[in-house]
N, C-alpha and C positions, 0 to 999 in steps of 0.2 A: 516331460518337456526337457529338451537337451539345452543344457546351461551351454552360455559362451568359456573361452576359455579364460581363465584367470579370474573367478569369481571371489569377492572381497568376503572378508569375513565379520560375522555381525554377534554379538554377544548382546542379548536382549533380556533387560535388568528388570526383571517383572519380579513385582516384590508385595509381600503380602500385608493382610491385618494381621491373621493368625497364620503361623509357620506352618500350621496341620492343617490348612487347607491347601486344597491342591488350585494349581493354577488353571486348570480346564475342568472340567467337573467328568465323571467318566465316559457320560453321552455324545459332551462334544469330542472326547478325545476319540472313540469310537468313529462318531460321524469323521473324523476328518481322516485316521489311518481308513476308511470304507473307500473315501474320495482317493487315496494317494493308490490303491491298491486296484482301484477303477480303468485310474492311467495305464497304470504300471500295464497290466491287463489288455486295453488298447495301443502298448505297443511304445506309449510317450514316457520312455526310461528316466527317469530323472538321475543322471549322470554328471560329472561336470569334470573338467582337465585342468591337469596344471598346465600354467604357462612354460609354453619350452616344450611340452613333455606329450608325447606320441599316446600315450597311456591314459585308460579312461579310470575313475573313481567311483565307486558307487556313492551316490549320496544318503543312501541308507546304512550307516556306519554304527559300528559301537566303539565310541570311545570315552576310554575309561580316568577321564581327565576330571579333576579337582582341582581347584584353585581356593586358598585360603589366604584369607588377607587377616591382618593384624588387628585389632579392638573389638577380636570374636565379629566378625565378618568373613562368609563363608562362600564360595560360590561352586555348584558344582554340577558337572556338565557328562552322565552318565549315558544316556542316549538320549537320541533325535534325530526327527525328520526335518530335512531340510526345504524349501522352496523360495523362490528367487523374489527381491523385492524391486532389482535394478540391477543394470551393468555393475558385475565386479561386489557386488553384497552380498549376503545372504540374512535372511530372517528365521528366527526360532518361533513358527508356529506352536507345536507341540515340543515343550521341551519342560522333565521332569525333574524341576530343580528345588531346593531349598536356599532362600537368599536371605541371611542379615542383615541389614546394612543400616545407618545412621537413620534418623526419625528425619534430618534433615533432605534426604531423599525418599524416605517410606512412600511406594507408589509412583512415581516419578518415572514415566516411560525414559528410556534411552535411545539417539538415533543410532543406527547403525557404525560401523568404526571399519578403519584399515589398518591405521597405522598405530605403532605401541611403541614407546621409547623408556629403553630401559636406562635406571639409573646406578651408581655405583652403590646406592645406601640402600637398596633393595624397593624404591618406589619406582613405578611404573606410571609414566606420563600417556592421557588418551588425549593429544591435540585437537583430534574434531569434535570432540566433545568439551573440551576444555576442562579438564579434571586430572586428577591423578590421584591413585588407589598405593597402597603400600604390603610387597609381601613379607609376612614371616622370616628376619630373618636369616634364620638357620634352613629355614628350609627354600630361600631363594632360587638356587640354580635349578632344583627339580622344575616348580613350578614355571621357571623361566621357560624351561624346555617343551612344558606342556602347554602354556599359552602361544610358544611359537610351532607346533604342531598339531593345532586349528586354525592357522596360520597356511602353515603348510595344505594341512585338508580342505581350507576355501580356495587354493588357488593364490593368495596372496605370499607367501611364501616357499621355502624349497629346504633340502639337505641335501648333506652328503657325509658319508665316509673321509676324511681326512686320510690319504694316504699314508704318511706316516707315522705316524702316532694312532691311526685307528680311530681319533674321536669322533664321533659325529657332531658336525658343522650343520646348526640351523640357518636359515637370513631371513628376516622379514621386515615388511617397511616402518620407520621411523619416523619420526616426526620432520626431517628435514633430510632425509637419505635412508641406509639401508641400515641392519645391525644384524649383528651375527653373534651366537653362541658359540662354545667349545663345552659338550655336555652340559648346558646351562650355566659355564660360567660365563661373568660378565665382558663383553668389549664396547667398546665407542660406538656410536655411530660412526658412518663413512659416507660422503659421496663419490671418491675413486677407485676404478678395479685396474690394474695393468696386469695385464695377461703374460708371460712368457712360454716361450717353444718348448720349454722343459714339462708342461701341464703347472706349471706354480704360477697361483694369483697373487698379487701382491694387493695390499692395504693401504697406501702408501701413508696419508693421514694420523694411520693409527701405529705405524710401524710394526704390521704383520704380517703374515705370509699363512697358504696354504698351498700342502700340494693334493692336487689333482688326481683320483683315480685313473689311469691311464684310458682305459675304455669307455669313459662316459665326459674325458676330459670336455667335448666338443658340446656336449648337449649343456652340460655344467654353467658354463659358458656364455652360452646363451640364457640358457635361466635367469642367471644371476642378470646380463643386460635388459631381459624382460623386466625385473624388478626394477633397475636402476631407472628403466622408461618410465615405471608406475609413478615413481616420485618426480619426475621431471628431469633425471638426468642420463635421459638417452633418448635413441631416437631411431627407429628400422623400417626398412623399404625394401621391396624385392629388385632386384636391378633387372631393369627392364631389356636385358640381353636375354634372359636366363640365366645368369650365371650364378643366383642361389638369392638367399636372404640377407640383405649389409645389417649388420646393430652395431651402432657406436655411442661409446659411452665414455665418460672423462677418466683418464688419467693422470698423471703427476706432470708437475711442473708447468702446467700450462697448457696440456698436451690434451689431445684426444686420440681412440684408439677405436678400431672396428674390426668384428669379423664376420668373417663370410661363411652361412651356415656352421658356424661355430669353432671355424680354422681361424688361429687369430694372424691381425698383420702389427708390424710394429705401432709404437704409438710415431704421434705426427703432428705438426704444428700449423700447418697450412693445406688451404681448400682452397683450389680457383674453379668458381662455375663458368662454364661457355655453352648457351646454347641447352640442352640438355642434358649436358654430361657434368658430372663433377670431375675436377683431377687434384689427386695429392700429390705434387710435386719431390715431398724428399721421398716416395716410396716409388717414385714410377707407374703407379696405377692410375686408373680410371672406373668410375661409373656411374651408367647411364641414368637417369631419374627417369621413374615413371610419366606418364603425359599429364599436364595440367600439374606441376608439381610445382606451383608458385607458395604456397603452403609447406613442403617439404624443403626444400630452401632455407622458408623462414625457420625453420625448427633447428637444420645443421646448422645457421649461424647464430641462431638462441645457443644451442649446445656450446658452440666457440667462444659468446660473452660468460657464459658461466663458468668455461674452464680459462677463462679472462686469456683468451685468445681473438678478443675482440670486443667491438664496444657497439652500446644502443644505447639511441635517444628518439623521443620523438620532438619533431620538429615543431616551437612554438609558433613560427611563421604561419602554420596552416593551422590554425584554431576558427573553428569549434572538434572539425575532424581531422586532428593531428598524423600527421602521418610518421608512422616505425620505420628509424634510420638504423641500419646495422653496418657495420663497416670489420673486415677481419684482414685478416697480412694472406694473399692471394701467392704469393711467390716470395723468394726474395727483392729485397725491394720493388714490390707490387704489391698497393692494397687493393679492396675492392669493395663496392659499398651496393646495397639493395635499398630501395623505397617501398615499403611494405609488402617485400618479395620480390619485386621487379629488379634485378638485379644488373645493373650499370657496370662498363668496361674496367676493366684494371688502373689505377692509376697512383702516382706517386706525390702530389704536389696536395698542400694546403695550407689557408692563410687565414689568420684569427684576426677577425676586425674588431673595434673597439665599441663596438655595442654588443657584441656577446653572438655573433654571425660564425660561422666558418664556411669560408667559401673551398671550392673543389674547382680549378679554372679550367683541368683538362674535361670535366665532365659538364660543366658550363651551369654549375647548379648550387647554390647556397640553403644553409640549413641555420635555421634561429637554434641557439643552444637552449634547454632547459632556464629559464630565468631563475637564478640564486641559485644554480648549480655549474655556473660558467669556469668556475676554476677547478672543480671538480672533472669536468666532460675536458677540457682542456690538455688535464696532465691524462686523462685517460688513451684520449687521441696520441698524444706523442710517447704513451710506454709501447702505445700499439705501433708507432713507428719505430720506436727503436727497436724491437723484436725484429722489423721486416728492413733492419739494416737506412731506413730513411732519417732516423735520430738520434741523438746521443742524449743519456744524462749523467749531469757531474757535478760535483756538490758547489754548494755558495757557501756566502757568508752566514754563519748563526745557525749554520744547521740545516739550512734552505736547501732545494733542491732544482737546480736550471737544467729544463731540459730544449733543444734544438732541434729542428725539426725543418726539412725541404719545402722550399715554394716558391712561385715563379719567377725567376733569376733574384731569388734572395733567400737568405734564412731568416728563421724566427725563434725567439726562445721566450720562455715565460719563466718565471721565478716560482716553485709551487704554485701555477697555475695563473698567476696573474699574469696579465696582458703586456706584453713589448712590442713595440712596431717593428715591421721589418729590417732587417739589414741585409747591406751586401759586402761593408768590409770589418776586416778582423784586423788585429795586429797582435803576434805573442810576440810576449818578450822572452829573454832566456830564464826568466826566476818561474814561471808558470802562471805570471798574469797574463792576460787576454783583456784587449780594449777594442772597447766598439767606438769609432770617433765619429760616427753618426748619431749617435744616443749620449753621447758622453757618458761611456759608463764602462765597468770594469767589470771581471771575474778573474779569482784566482782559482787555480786550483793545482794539485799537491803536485810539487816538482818531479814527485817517481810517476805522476801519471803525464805529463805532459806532454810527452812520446806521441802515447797514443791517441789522446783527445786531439792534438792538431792533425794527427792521421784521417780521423773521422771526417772532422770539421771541414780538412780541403780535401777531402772527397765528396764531401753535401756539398760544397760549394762547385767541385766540378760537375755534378748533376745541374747543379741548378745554372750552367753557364755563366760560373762568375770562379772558374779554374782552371786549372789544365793540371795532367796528369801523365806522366811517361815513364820509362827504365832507362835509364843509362847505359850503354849498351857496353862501355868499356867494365864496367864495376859491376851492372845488372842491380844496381841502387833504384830506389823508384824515387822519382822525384815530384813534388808536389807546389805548381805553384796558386797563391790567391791573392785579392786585394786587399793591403793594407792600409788604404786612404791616403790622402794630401798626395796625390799621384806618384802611390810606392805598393811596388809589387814585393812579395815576400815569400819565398820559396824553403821549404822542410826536404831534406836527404833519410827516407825511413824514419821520417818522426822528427829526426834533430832537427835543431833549431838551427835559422841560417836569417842573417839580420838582414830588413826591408835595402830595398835597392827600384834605382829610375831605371837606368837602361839595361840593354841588352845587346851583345853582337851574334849576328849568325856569322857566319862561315863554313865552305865545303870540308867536308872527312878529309886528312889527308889520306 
């Protein structure tokens, strides 16, 4: 029976009364190598592939792997037959082992496992099982290596060759991402890979690097994003052009990164969908989404909230079946928001009502915030505008932090996330306070940033048709003016400060 690709790995803790008895008796072990050899014979190979990888594996293997844990607990894993129990498992039918283990498990089936997360003190955590085992240890990084190449031989993991240095790099999945050896010694988990042109992968998390064997760089590549999918942080499609396989998987700083059958492109911070096509904007591409791909959508903008390039909530308004609001930075100042896939026009305006609402005016559609997370989804919303150039944040008083943010001819700002009503005028002074005379109320902030926060501010405000904005054509200064209330206009030269004023004269060029 030919396995799918990327089958999971299962370690099946079958444990005795007495050590000298065998775990099958020799009849059944008979009967069942009669059955596998039945198959075999008819044709149905029991084979299986790694993920990524063109190359098939026999599943009838000898591997010469032991594992010894510490308080005389022994496990070991000499041969066996393998046969599938589920997508991505595998079960040890016939498997001729010796187990010790505590009286507090003596007998105690175990279910199948994927992921392994190693620790710095030589313990090994099993997440889906909720346990952790402890190796030997002195002799740690061996074993390290041979539990991640059964790892490797289900399909759940991979190596490589280290280019420089010659060590071989294992990775297999972790309890919350990936983790990777160097000869069995220890590193972090990770969940980001960024790829460079050179074949070097970066860690960025863990502050490490690998280079790339040249000729397998592309396949590498892809493996390791196969993995990164397993755990939830990535995500592949065939682009419906032909133009090959996309896998994209997170990167540093906020970013995500994808390649195409295994040629990497840079990483990147923004996705606008239109229609059926996806575009990244700072790389100039495009591509196409497969048909019915309201599902695959949701996933690149899952990928986006996780590499916090964008934000989810489901909307409380629609209870009992709440519907998934995803909203990501689409462009420079453009965001873009999906209703459980359905993906809505680009748009740049929103306004926080005082029951915990946020309405979207260009897209004609309001969304109840999570209840007791309203300050939370709040400041989320507006770090996500600030990235897409729609917001500013700049410190308060005590430590706080006020951030700004575009919407319909007015702005709004919250304090760490609490709620301000709208405005539409400002007034700086020269020291770097900032007063709202519709709110009565103040901000300072530090006179070396002052420059550019009124930069910001009356440019949101010329978005939001409450400024105007131009160059001075003698000087090529840009000039910026806004509303400073009690019927006083107040204009900034590149940042500087220039004090409120009533009129104005035009007059022709000479």
């Amino acid at each position: 029976m030919a396995l799918a690709a990327a089958i999971g790995l299962s370690l099946a803790c079958a444990v005795y009364q007495c050590c000298a008895k065998p775990i099958l008796d020799e009849q059944d072990f008979k009967n069942k190598k009669r059955k596998m050899e039945a198959r075999k014979a008819a044709g149905k190979k029991n084979c299986m592939q790694l993920a990524g990888c063109s190359g098939n594996f026999q599943s009838h293997m000898q591997l010469p792997a032991s594992v010894v844990l510490s308080g005389n607990k022994l496990w070991r894993f000499p041969s066996f037959f393998l046969s599938t129990v589920g997508p991505q498992q595998l079960a040890v039918p016939v498997l001729r082992i010796r187990v010790q283990l505590p009286k507090a498990i003596d007998g105690c089936w175990r279910r199948p496992f994927r992921q392994m997360t190693f620790n710095e003190d030589s313990s090994v955590e099993l997440p889906e099982l909720q346990q952790e085992v402890r190796l030997i240890q002195n002799d740690a990084n061996r074993l390290r290596a041979e539990l991640q190449e059964l790892a490797c031989f289900a399909g759940i993991g991979m190596k490589f060759q280290e280019a420089r240095s010659q060590a071989l790099v294992r990775v297999s999945l972790a309890g919350n991402g990936l983790q990777y050896t160097v000869d069995g010694l220890w590193r972090p988990p990770f969940q980001q890979l960024e790829f460079r042109d050179d074949d070097l992968v970066m860690f960025p998390e863990i502050h490490h690097t690998a280079q790339l064997p040249k000729s397998e760089s592309s396949s590498i590549r892809s493996m390791l994003q196969v993995l990164a999918a397993e755990v939830g942080f990535g995500v592949s499609f065939v682009e419906a052009r032909g133009k090959g396989c996309v896998r994209m998987t997170l990167a540093s700083h906020g970013r995500l990164q994808y390649t195409v059958d295994g040629a990497c492109r840079p990483p990147f911070f923004k996705m606008h969908f239109e229609d059926s096509f996806v575009h990244f904007p700072e790389l100039g591409t495009t591509a196409k989404l497969p048909e019915a791909s309201a599902e695959l959508r949701a996933q690149l903008q899952d990928l986006a909230v996780a590499a916090s390039a964008g934000v989810q909530f489901k909307d409380d308004a629609a209870r009992p079946a709440r519907r998934v609001v995803r909203i990501i930075c689409a462009d420079d100042r453009l965001l873009q928001c999906s209703v459980d896939g359905d993906v809505k026009p680009t748009f740049q305006q929103m306004t926080f009502m005082p029951d915990g609402y946020v309405d979207f005016p260009e897209l004609g559609q309001s969304f109840q915030l999570p209840q007791g997370q309203e300050h939370v989804m709040r400041t989320q919303l507006q770090e996500l505008a600030c990235k897409a150039h729609l917001g500013v944040r700049l410190p308060g008083r005590s430590d706080r932090l006020v951030r700004f943010h575009l919407g319909p001819q007015h702005l709004q700002y919250t304090v760490d996330g609490s709620w301000r009503a709208p405005i539409q005028q400002i007034r700086f002074s020269e020291d770097g306070l900032m007063a709202f005379p519709q709110l009565e109320k103040t901000v300072r902030v530090p006179e070396e940033d002052a420059d550019a926060v009124r930069i910001v501010l009356q440019e949101l405000a010329n978005l939001a048709g409450l400024g105007a904005c131009f160059e001075e054509p003698r000087t090529r200064s840009s000039i910026r003016v806004s509303i400073a209330g009690d019927g006083l206009l107040q204009y900034s030269m590149n940042g500087s400060w220039r004090p409120c004023f009533r009129e104005m004269r035009f007059r022709e060029a000479s």
